[in-house]
N, C-alpha and C positions, 0 to 999 in steps of 0.2 A: 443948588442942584447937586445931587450926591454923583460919586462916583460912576457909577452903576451907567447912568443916563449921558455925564460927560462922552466918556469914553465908547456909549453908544453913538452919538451924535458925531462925536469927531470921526468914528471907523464907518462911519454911512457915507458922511459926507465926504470923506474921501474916495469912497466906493464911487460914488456920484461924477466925482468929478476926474475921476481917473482909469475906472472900469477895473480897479485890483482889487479884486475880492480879500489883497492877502487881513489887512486890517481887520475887516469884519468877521475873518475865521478867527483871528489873534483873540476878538474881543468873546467871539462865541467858545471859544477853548475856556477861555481863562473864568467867564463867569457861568460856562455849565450850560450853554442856551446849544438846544440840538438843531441841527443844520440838515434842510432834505439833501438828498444823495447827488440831485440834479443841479449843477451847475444854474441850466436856464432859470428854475425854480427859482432858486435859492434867489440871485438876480432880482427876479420880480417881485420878489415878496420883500426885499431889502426895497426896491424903488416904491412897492405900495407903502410901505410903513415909513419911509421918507416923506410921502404926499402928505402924508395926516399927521405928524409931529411938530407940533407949531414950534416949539423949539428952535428946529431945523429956518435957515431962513429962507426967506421966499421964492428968490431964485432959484436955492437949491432943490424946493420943492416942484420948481417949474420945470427944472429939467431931468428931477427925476420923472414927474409925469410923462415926459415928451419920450425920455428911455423904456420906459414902464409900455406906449404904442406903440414905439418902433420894434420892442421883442415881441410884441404881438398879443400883449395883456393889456386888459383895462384896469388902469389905477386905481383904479375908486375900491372899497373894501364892502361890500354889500352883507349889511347886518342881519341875522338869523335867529332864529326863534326856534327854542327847544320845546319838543312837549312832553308830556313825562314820561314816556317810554324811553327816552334820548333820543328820538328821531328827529333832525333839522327838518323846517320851514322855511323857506325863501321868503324876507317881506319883500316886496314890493313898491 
């Protein structure tokens, strides 16, 4: 596992399990990944990308889930289809 992916894993799953964003900022600094402006955002899009990283282990994905409905977002990452104008599609 390279770098990149460690050190993503360890600053989620600490997010996870302790609600400090500070790690996952430390990790977005240092390798260039841009961060929305919103606290809550940011939040749930760290706990949707914990559900689906099998990496991450089980638990940890269970109770990112469980944070992910309690801030009032569904976890799951619902896939989309471009057409070629660039305009999204919802599948279904």
């Amino acid at each position: 596992m390279n770098d990149f992916v460690k050190e993503r894993d360890a600053a989620f799953i600490h997010f996870v399990k302790t609600d400090d964003l500070s790690k996952v900022r430390e990790y977005c600094k240092k390798w260039d990944v841009q961060m929305p402006k919103s606290k809550r955002v940011l939040m749930a899009g760290v706990y949707k990308a914990v559900v689906v990283i099998t990496s991450i282990p089980e638990d940890i994905r269970t109770m990112a889930m469980q944070k992910c409905l309690k801030l009032g977002f569904n976890p799951m990452i619902k896939p989309y289809d471009y057409d070629l104008e660039g305009e999204q599609d919802e599948q279904n």
